[in-house]
C-alpha positions in Angstrom: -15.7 10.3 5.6 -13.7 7.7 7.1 -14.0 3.8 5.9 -13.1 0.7 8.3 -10.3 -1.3 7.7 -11.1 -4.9 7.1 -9.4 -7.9 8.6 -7.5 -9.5 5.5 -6.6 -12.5 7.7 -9.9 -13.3 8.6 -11.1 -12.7 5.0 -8.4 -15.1 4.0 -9.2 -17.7 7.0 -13.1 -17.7 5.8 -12.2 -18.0 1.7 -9.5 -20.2 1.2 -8.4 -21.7 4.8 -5.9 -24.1 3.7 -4.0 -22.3 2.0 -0.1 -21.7 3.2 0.0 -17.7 4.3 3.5 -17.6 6.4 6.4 -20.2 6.6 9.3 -19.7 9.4 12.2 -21.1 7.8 14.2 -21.2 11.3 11.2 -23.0 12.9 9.9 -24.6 10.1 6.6 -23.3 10.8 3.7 -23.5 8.4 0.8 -21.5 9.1 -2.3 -21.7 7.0 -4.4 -18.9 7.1 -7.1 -20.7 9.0 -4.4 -21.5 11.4 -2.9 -18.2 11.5 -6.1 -16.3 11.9 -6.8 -18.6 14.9 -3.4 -17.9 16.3 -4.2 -14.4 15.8 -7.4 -14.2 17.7 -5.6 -16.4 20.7 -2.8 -14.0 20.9 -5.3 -10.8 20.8 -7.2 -12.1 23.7 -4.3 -12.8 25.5 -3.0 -8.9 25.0 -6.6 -8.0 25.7 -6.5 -9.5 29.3 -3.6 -7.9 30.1 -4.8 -4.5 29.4 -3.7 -4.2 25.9 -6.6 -1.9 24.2 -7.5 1.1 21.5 -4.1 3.0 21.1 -1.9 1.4 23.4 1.5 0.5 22.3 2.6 -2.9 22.0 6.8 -3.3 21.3 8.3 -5.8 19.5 12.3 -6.6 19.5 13.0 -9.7 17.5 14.9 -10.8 14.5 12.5 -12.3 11.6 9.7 -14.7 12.6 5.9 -15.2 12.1 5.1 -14.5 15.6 6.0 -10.7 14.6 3.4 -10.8 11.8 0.9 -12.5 14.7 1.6 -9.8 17.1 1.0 -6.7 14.2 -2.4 -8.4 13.1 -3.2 -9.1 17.2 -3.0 -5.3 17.5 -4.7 -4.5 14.5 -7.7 -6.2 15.6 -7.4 -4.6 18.8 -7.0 -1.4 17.5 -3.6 -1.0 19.3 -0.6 0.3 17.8 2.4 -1.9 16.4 6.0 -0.7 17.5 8.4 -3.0 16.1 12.3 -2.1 17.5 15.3 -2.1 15.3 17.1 -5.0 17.0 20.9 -3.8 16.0 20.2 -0.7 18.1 22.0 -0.5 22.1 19.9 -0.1 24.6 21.3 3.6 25.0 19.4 3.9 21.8 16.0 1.7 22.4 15.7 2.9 25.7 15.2 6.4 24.1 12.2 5.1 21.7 10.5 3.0 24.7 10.4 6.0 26.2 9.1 7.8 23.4 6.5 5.4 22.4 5.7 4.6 26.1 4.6 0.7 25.4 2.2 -1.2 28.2 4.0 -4.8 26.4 6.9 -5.7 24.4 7.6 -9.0 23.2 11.0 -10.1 22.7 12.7 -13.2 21.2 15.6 -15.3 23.5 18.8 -13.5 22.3 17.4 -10.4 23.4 16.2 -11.7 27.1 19.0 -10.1 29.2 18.5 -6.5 26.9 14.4 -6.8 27.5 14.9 -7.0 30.9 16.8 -4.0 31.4 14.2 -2.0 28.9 11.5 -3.0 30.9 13.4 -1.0 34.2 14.3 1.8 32.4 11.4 2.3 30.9 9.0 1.1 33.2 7.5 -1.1 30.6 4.1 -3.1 32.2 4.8 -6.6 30.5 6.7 -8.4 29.0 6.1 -11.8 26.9 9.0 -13.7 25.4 8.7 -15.8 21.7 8.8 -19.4 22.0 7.6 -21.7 24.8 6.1 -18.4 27.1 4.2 -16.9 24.0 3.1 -20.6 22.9 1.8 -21.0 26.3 -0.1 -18.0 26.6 -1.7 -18.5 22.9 -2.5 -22.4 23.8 -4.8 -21.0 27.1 -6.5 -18.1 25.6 -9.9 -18.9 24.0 -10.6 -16.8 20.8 -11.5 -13.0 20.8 -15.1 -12.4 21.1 -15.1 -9.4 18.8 -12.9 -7.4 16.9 -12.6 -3.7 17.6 -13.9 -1.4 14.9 -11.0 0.2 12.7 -10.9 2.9 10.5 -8.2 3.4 8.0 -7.5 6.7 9.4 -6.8 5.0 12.8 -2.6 4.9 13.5 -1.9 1.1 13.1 2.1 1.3 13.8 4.8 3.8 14.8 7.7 3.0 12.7 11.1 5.1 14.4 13.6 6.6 12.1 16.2 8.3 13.1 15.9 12.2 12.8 18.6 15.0 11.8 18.8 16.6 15.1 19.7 13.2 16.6 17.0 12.0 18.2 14.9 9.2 15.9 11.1 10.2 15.2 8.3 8.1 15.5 6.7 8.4 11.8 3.1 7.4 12.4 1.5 4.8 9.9 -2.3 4.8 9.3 -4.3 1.4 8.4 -5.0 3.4 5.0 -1.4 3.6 4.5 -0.7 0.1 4.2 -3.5 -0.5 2.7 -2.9 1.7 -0.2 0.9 0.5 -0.5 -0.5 -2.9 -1.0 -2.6 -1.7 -3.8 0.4 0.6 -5.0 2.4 -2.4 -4.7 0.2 -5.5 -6.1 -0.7 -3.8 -9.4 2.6 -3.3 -11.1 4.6 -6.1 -9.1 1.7 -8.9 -10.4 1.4 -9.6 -6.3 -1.6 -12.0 -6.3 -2.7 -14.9 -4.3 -0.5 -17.2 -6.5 2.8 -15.0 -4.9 5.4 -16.9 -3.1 7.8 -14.2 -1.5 11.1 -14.8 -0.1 11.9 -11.9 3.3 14.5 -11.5 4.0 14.8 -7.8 5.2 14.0 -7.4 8.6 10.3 -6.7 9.5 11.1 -4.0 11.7 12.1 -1.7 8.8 9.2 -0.7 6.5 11.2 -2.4 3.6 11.0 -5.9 5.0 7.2 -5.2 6.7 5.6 -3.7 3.3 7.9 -4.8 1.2 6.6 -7.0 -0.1 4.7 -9.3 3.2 1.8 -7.3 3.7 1.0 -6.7 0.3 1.3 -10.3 -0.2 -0.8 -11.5 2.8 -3.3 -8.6 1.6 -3.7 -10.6 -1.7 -4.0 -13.8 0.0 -0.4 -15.2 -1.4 2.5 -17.3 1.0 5.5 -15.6 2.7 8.8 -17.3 3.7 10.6 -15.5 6.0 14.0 -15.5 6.7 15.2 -15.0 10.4 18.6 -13.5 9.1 19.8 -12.7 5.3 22.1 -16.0 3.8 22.8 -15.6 0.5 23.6 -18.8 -0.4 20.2 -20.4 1.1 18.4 -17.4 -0.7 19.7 -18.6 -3.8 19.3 -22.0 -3.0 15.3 -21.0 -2.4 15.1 -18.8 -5.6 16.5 -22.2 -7.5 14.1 -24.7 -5.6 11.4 -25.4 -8.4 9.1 -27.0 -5.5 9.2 -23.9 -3.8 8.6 -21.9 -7.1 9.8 -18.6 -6.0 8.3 -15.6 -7.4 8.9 -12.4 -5.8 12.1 -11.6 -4.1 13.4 -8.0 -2.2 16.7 -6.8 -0.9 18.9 -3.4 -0.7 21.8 -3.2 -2.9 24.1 -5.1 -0.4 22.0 -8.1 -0.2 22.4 -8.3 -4.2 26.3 -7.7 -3.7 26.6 -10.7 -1.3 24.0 -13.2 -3.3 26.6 -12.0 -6.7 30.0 -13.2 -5.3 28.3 -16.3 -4.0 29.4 -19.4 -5.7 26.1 -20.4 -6.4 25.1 -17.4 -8.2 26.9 -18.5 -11.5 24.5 -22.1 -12.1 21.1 -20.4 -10.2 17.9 -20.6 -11.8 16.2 -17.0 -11.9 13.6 -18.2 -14.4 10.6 -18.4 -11.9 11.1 -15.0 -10.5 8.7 -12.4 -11.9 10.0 -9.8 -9.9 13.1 -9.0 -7.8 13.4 -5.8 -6.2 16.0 -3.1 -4.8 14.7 -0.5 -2.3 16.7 1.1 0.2 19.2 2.9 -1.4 20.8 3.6 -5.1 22.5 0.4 -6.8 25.6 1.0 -8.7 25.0 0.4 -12.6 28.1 -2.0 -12.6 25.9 -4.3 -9.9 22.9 -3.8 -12.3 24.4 -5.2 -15.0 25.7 -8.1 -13.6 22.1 -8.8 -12.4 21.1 -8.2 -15.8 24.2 -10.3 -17.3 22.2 -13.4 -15.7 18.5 -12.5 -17.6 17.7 -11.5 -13.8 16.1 -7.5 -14.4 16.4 -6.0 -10.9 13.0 -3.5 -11.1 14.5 -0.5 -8.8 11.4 1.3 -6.6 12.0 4.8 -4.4 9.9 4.9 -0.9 10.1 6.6 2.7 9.0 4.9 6.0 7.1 8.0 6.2 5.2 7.0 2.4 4.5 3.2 4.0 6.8 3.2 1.9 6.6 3.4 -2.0 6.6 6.2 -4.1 8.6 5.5 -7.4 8.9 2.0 -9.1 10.8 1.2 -12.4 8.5 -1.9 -14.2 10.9 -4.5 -15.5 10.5 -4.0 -18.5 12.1 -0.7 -18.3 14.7 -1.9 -16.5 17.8 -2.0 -18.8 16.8 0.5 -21.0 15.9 3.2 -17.9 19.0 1.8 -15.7 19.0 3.8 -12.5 15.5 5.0 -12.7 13.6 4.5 -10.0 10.8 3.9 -12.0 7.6 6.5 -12.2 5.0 7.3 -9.9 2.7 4.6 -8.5 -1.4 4.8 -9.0 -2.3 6.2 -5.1 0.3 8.6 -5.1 1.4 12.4 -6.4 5.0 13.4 -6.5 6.3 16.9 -7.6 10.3 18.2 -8.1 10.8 21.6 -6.3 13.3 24.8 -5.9 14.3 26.1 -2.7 10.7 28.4 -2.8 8.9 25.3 -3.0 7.9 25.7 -7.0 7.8 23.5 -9.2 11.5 22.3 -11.6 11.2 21.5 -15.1 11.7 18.4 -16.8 15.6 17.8 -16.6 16.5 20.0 -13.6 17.1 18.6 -10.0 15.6 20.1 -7.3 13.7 18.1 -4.2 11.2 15.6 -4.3 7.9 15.9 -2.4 5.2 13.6 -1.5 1.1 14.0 -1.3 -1.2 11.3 -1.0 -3.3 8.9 1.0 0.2 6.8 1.6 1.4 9.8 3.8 2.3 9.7 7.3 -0.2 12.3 9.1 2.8 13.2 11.1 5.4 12.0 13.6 4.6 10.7 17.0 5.2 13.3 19.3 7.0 15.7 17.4 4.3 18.5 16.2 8.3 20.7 15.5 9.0 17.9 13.4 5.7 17.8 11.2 6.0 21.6 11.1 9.0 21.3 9.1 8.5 18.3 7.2 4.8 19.2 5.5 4.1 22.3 3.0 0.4 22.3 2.3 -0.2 18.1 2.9 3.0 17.6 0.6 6.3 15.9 2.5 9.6 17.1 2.3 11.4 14.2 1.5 14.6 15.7 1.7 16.2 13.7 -1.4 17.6 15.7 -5.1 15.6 14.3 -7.7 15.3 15.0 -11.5 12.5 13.2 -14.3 13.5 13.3 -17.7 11.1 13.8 -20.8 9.9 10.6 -20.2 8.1 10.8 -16.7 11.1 8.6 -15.3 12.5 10.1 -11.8 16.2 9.6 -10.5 17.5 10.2 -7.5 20.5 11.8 -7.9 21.6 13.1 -4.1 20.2 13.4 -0.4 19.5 17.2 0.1 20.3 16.4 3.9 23.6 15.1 5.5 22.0 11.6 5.7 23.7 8.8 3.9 22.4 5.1 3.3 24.6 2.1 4.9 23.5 -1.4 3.8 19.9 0.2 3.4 19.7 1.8 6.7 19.7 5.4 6.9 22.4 7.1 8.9 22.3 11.0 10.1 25.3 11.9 10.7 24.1 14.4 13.3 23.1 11.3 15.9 27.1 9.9 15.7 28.7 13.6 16.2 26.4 13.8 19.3 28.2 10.3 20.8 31.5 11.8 19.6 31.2 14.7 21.0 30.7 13.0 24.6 34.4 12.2 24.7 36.1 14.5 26.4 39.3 15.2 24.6 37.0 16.1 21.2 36.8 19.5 20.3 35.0 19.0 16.9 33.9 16.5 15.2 31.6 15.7 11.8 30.7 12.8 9.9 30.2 12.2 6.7 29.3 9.1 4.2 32.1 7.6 2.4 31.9 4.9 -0.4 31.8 1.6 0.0 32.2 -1.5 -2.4 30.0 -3.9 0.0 27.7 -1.7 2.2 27.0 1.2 -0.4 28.5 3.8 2.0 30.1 3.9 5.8 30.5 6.4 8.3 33.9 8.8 8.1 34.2 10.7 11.5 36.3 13.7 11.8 37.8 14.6 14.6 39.7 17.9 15.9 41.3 17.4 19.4 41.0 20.2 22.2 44.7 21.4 22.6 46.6 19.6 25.2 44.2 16.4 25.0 44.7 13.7 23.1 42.5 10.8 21.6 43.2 7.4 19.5 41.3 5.9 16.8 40.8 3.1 19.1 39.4 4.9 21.2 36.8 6.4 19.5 35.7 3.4 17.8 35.6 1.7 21.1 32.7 4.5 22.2 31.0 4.1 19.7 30.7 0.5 19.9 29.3 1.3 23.8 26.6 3.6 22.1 25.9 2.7 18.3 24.2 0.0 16.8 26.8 -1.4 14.1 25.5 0.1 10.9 25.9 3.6 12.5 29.7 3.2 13.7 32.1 5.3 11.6 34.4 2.5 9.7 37.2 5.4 9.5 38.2 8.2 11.7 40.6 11.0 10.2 42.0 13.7 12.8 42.5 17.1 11.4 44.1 20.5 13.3 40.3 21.9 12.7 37.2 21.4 10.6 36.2 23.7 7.9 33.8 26.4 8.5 31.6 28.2 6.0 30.7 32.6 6.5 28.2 31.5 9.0 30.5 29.1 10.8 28.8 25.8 10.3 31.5 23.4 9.7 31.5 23.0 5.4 30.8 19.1 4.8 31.2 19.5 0.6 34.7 20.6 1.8 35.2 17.7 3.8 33.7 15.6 1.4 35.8 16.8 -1.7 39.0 16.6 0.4 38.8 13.2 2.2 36.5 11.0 0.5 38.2 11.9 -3.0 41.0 11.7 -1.7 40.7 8.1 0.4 38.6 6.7 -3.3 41.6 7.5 -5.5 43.5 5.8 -3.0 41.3 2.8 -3.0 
């Protein structure tokens, strides 16, 4: 049995109309939700005459605004399909996803004009619609949507990419159910209610900034500032602001690091806050405690784009004396801790942690290899060690895969040794993640030269700068004779690991 999805918008717009939903701090914007469900039904119609129907793609390359939030609920009602783009990617990399998704429209704010352009010939993209005085246009002469398709929950509502260990990023499918579960997973122990006022500031093409925490918020009828870029000193500045009155806040471990050393931190007001967040990737106890130091208890929380996305969350409360838990299972959601054969670990030992529930991807877009591999039996492979102790707490304690988290992104190194291994001159090359105080951990490339060539550091780094978004670039590159090799001949990354990263952190 399938249920429909209901409009929360609209539900919103009908109960309580004048109250704030969304505020653009770059625009200044303030958007009701009688406003914004208005807006929404303009914009809809708009897509609607221009071909935009049931399961067509609409793409969406934009730092953070409200006209990214208008566009997801436009498709929703349409029963199209959200594609928001990761706007540090090249357009070696988007051109790749376009591709993949296969979009009739994608919308694009003004600093990405010139790169939206070239998409659109690449990719043979249908339309195009820029933010600002084009999109205001087209929303002031459309008339409101006559009807609203029918949606189920088991209807695909967004394709959220992440990149994938063979190099190419996978389209992990999210169901209306999905995020409607995560916003009950979410709401209940994070006190989200209609009285929330949450501070974005991650950006709302990653499932972190998307569901973490604005559409459980706009699901419970609360407000949402968002934050076109991360500034730590305006961040703390809001969290301070009694007028605003601040109540939930969300970042990765970097975004903590940067508000910390702010001068502002010292004399900021954290009272308000009932709950500030850390997804994205491990934080460091020392970072912890300095939160803590300032009566600020940072509630950890574990989640996948392909869980939409929570799994684990650590309730305040438990917070100091569980420090580097990430929490326990939420209500809508079962996790287990497995060996190699796929059985289950006891209490205490690590082994990997899968995933079953109704906040599941059903599978990636395109990619029924990738789905074989990732599902046992409806559970995901999440690919990350885990361990609980005897008190139902879980910790992530390593990444089963080669992957490794950079300022809450997730890297593979498998899609940077691909670019690498374009040059010419390279005869082998691996990367691996490497500590670091600021973004948690950066790329280390290694690189073994074909006899008779030869290569600088320079450039490598400057090819990778043609071909990788930022966050993806290795920070260091270290040039050996040859790589290490295991029996089978796979090049031996522990041994890389144990010989250069120990070696370059004692030298730190």
């Amino acid at each position: 049995m399938s249920f429909n999805y209901y409009d929360w918008i609209a539900h919103h717009a009908e109960g309580r109309g004048d109250k704030t939903a969304l505020v653009d701090l770059a625009t200044q914007r303030r958007l009701t939700y009688r406003t914004l469900d208005e807006r929404i039904d303009r914009l809809a119609a708009h897509l609607a005459s221009l071909g935009v129907s049931r399961g067509e793609r609409v793409a969406v390359l934009a730092p953070n605004t409200t006209g990214m939030l208008e566009v997801q609920f436009a498709c929703f009602r349409l029963a199209a399909i959200f594609v928001p783009l990761n706007t540090r990617l090249t357009v070696h990399e988007l051109k790749f996803i376009l591709s993949d998704a296969s979009p009739m429209m994608l919308l694009f704010d003004h600093e990405f004009e010139a790169m939206a352009h070239q998409l659109q010939k690449l990719c043979e993209i249908a339309r195009l619609l820029q933010f600002g005085a084009p999109y205001e246009t087209a929303l002031a002469a459309s008339q409101r949507l006559p009807a609203h398709e029918v949606v189920c929950l088991d209807d695909i509502s967004t394709i959220l990419y992440t990149s994938g260990t063979t190099g190419k990023p996978k389209g992990a499918m999210v169901t209306h159910g999905m995020t409607f579960i995560n916003a009950v997973n979410l709401s209940i122990p994070t006190f989200i209610s209609q009285r929330t006022v949450f501070l974005c500031v991650l950006p709302l093409f990653h499932t972190g900034g998307l569901n973490c925490y604005t559409n459980p918020v706009l699901h419970a009828g609360g407000t949402a500032i968002i934050m076109r870029a991360f500034d730590p000193g305006e961040s703390l500045r809001l969290i301070g602001d009694r007028t605003i009155g601040l109540t939930h806040f969300l970042g990765v471990p970097a975004i903590y690091q940067f508000m910390c050393q702010h001068p502002a931190f010292a004399h900021t007001d954290f009272s308000r806050l009932q709950i500030a967040g850390i997804g994205g990737a491990p934080m460091s106890l020392s970072l912890l405690k300095t939160w803590l130091d300032r009566g600020c208890a940072l509630a950890q929380g574990y989640g996948l784009t392909e869980t939409s996305p929570i799994v684990l969350l650590l309730d305040p409360e438990d917070a100091a004396r569980k420090i580097g838990s990430a929490g326990r299972p939420v209500l809508h959601t079962e996790v287990r801790i497995v060996d190699a054969a796929g059985k289950p670990v006891a209490p205490g030992e690590t082994g990997e942690l899968w995933v079953k529930g109704p906040n599941v991807t059903p599978g990636y877009w395109q990619r029924p290899d990738a789905n074989e591999a990732s599902f046992t039996d409806g559970w995901l492979h999440t690919g990350d060690a885990a361990r609980v102790d005897a008190d139902g707490f879980y910790f992530i304690v390593d990444r089963t895969k080669d992957m490794y988290i950079s300022g809450g992104e997730n890297v593979y190194p498998a899609e940077i040794e691909e670019v690498l291994h374009q040059l010419p001159a390279v005869a082998e090359a691996a990367v691996i993640g490497a500590p670091d105080a600021t973004w948690g951990e950066t790329g280390l490339a290694v690189i073994a030269v074909k006899k008779g060539e030869s290569l600088t550091e320079a450039e490598v780094i400057g090819h990778c700068r043609e071909r990788l978004a930022p966050f993806k670039r290795p920070q260091r590159i270290v040039f050996l004779d040859a790589l290490p090799r295991n029996a089978t001949g796979k090049v031996h990354k522990p041994t890389l690991r144990q010989d250069l990263v120990g070696q370059e952190s004692a030298g730190a």
